[in-house]
PALUMVEX-363634 format. One record per residue (C-alpha): x, y, z; residue in one letter. Coordinates in steps of 0.25 Angstrom, whole numbers, plus 5000, padded with zeros to 4 digits. Each point is the difference from the previous one (the first is absolute). Layout:
N
XYZA/...
This chain:
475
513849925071X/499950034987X/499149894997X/499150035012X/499950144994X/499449944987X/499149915006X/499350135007X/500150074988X/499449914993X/498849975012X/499850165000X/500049994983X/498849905000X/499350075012X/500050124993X/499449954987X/498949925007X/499650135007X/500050054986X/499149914995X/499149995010X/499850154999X/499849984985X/499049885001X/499250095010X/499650114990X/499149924993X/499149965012X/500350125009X/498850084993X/499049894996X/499250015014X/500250165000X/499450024985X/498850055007X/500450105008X/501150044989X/498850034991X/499450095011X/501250085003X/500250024986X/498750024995X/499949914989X/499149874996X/500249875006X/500349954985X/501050124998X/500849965013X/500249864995X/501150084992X/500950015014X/500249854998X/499949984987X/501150094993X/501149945012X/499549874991X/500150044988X/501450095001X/500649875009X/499749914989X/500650074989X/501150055008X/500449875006X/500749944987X/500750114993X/500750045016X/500349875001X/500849964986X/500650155004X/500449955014X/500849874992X/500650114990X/500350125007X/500249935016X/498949975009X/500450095013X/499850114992X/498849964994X/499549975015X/500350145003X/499350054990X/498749915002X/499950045014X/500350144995X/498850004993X/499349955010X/500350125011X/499850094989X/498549964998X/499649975014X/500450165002X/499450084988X/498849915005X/500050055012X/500450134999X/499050024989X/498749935007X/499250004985X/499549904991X/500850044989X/501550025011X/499649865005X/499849944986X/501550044995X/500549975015X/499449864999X/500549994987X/501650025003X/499749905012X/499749904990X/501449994995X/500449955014X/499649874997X/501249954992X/500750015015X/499649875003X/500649924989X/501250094998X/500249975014X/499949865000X/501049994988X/501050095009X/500049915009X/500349874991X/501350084996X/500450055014X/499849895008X/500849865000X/498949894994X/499949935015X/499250135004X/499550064989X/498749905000X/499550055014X/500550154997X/499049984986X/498849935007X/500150105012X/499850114990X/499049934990X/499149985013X/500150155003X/498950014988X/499049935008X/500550075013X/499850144993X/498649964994X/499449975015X/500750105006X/499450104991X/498649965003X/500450015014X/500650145000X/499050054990X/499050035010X/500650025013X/500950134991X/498650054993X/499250005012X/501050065010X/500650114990X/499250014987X/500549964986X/501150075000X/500849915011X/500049894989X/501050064993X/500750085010X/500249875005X/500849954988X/500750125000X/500749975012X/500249864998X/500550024987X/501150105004X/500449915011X/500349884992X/500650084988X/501150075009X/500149865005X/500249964985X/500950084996X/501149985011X/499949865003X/499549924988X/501249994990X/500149894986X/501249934995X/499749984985X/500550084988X/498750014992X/500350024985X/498950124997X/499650014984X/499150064994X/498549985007X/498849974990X/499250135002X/499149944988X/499749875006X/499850065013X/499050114996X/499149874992X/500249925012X/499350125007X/499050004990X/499549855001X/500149995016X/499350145003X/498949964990X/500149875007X/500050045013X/498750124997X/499249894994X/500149925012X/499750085010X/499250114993X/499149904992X/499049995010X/499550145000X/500350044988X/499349874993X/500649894994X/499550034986X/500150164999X/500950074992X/501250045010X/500049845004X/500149964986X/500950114994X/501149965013X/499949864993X/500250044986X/501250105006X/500549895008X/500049884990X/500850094989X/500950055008X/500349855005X/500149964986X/501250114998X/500649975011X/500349865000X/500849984988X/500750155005X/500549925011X/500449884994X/500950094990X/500550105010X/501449955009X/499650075011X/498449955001X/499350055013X/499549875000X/500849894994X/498949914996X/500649884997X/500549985014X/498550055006X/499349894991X/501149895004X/499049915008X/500650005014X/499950165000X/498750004994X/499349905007X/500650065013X/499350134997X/498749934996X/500049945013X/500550145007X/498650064993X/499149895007X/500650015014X/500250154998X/498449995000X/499949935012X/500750105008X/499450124995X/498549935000X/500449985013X/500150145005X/498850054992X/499149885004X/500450025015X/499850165004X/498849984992X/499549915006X/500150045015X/499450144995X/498849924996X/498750065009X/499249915010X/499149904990X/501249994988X/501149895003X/500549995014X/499450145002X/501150075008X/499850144996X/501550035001X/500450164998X/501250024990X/501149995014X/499649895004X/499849924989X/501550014996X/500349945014X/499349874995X/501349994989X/501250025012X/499949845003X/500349984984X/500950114999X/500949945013X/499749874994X/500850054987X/501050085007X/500349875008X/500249894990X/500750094990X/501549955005X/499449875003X/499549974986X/501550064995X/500649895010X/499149914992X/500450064984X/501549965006X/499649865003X/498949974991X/499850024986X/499350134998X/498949924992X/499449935012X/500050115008X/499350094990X/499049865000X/499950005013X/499750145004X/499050024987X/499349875007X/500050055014X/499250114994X/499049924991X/499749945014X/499950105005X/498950084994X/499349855000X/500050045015X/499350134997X/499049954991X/499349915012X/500450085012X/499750164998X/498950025010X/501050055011X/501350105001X/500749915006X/499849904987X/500250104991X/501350065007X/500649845001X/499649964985X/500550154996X/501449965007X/500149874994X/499950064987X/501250105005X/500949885003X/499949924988X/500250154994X/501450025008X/500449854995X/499650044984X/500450144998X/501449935008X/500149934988X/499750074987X/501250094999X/501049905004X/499449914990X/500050104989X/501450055005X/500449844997X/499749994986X/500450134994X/501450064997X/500550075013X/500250134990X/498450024998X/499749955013X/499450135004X/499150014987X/499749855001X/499350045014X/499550134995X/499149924992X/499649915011X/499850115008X/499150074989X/499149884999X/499850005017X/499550154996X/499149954987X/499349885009X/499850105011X/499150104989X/499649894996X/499349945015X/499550155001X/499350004987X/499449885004X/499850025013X/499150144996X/499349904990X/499649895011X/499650135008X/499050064990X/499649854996X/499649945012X/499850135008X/499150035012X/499750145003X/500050075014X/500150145004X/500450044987X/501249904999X/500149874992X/500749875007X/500149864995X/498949915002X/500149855007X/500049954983X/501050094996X/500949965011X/500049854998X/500350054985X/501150075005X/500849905008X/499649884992X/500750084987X/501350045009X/500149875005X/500149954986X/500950104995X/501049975012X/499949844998X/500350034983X/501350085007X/500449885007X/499949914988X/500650104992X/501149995010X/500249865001X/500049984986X/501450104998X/501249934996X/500949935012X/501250064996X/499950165002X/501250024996X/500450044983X/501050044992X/500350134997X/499550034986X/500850054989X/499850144996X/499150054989X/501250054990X/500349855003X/498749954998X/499850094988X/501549964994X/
């Protein structure tokens, strides 16, 4: 009996936390398709609203690390907690407040919400015996891929039926529901040893990654040679120059650098990067694309609603093969199966490069994409999980989880540049033209396929010592 009551507390643990990061993955596409009609109903510029999306990016990125190291410090529930917290917190000044400047700090707090996905998956390495803690850790990796489309899809059918406002009404509800179901069901085990955080090296990491992060995606408008652009990179680049040898002195580093630049964890992140882009590119390229007027692309002429449907068969695809590809991570090494759904995708968006002329082309080669997406995101945390130290497993997946966020500013930037680049004008809106697509899906295909190499080239053996120490080391 007693055991049976584990097993449900345990199934109710990890459905608890995939719900949580799905609603945490969803905030960063749930306003894309709305930015218009945001911009109307709060009276600011098209360029202005860009902010909505922006500032949960940067805040995300910068937030992501420091909760994470505070989560394999202080304990990990109670930084969940405080993540989704955070994130009910911003959803209802937001709406509450309906201004540009009350949905920018809204936005903002949401941001730290994005730590909840790695923190979760860390959770459940330490909860869960090791036969079931691969599926439980693929089920809720996919749940970023799940929560990307679903946010597309829920965007506009929420913004059309009950204006703006319902986009964050929305989180507020869900947010409560799965924080009361937090805090009575989800438990840890583990003692955590606490210390004293690195406040300085977490305020230079802020530094190097917002000016980061404001380059990437502000570059664009701003011009790649004027002053704001090239004071960020001076900021950024001292700041990084500080902070690296601060955290190679300090015991309790935010990052520890010399297990992030061992080369199974840093190649697994490189190869995080160039799949990440295949997902996002994915999402962007699609509701782009079946929004195109009659005369450009497939000309479908898709309203904002509608166009999210086109992403339910990639999002079912995802939601599907999520504890499949955990089945897989227990039978296989997670290297091949990172491999094989970063491949999948490079074929993927080989499909969509000739066949794009028809929705139901582009809704199969967008589904593709989704399942090699379920298989590769399966295997990225599992793989990091495997070759850190269980006691910084939650900031070892807090990077990971940071560069999915930094290739997803990344696609958007160069998304808005291929936009402007190879743009075709009607009725006042610039779409992508037939060149700039075949650019498009050529340059995915190619990031996907350098993914799946980086993969196969990982080390067979996943499995490494625990390293000593840095008194140790330093002794």
């Amino acid at each position: 009996m007693h055991q049976s009551q584990t097993t449900r507390a345990h199934r109710l643990t990890v459905a608890i936390l995939a719900a949580s990061g799905m609603l945490t993955s969803l905030q960063f596409t749930l306003f894309v398709p709305s930015l218009g009609i945001m911009a109307e109903t709060l009276e600011i510029s098209a360029n202005d609203a860009t902010w909505i999306v922006t500032i949960t990016l940067l805040t995300g990125t910068v937030a992501t690390p420091v909760l994470t190291r505070m989560a394999d410090m202080y304990g990990r529930r109670r930084l969940l907690l405080l993540s989704i917290g955070l994130l009910v917190s911003g959803a209802l000044i937001a709406a509450c407040g309906m201004t540009f400047a009350w949905v920018l700090v809204g936005r903002a707090l949401q941001g730290f919400a994005s730590s909840i996905v790695p923190i979760g998956m860390s959770l459940l390495r330490e909860i869960l015996p090791p036969q079931r803690a691969g599926s439980a850790v693929g089920l809720m990796s996919g749940t970023l891929g799940v929560g990307s489309a679903a946010g597309l899809l829920l965007s506009g059918a929420l913004s059309e039926s009950f204006g703006v406002a319902a986009l964050f009404w929305f989180t507020v509800c869900a947010g409560l529901l799965a924080g009361t179901c937090m805090f009575f069901i989800v438990h840890e085990t583990n003692q955590y040893a606490g210390g004293r955080f690195d406040f300085i090296g977490a305020m230079l990491l802020a530094v190097v990654l917002a000016s980061a992060l404001l380059m990437i995606s502000k570059g664009g408008a701003w011009g790649w040679s004027s002053t704001a652009v090239l004071s960020l990179a001076v900021l950024g680049l001292l700041a990084f120059l500080v902070w690296v040898p601060h955290q190679l002195r300090h015991p309790q580093a935010v990052i520890d650098l010399r297990t992030a630049f061992r080369r199974p964890v840093f190649q697994t992140n490189l190869a995080t990067f160039f799949a990440a882009l295949g997902m996002f590119g994915n999402h962007l390229l699609t509701v782009h694309e079946v929004q195109a007027p009659q005369g450009i692309g497939a000309g479908l002429a898709l309203g904002p609603a509608v166009a999210g449907l086109t992403m339910v068969p990639a999002a079912l695809a995802m939601a599907s093969l999520s504890p499949v590809a955990g089945m897989l991570l227990n039978r296989f090494e997670g290297r091949m199966v990172l491999a094989l759904g970063s491949a999948v995708m490079a074929l993927a968006f080989i499909f969509r490069f000739f066949v794009r002329d028809s929705l139901t082309g582009i809704i199969v080669g967008a589904t593709l994409v989704g399942v090699g997406t379920a298989l590769s995101f399966a295997a990225m945390p599992a793989l990091i999980m495997s070759y850190v130290p269980r006691a910084q497993a939650a900031a070892a997946n807090g990077i990971n989880s940071l560069l999915r966020t930094l290739s997803g500013a990344v696609a958007s930037a160069v998304f808005g540049l291929v936009v402007s680049t190879f743009a075709i004008s009607s009725a006042g809106t610039e779409h992508i033209g037939e060149v700039g697509l075949s650019i498009a899906f050529a340059a995915l295909a190619s990031s996907c396929a350098l993914a799946a190499l980086l993969a196969l080239l990982l080390p067979a053996n996943s499995h490494v010592s625990e390293p000593k120490p840095l008194a140790q080391v330093k002794a």
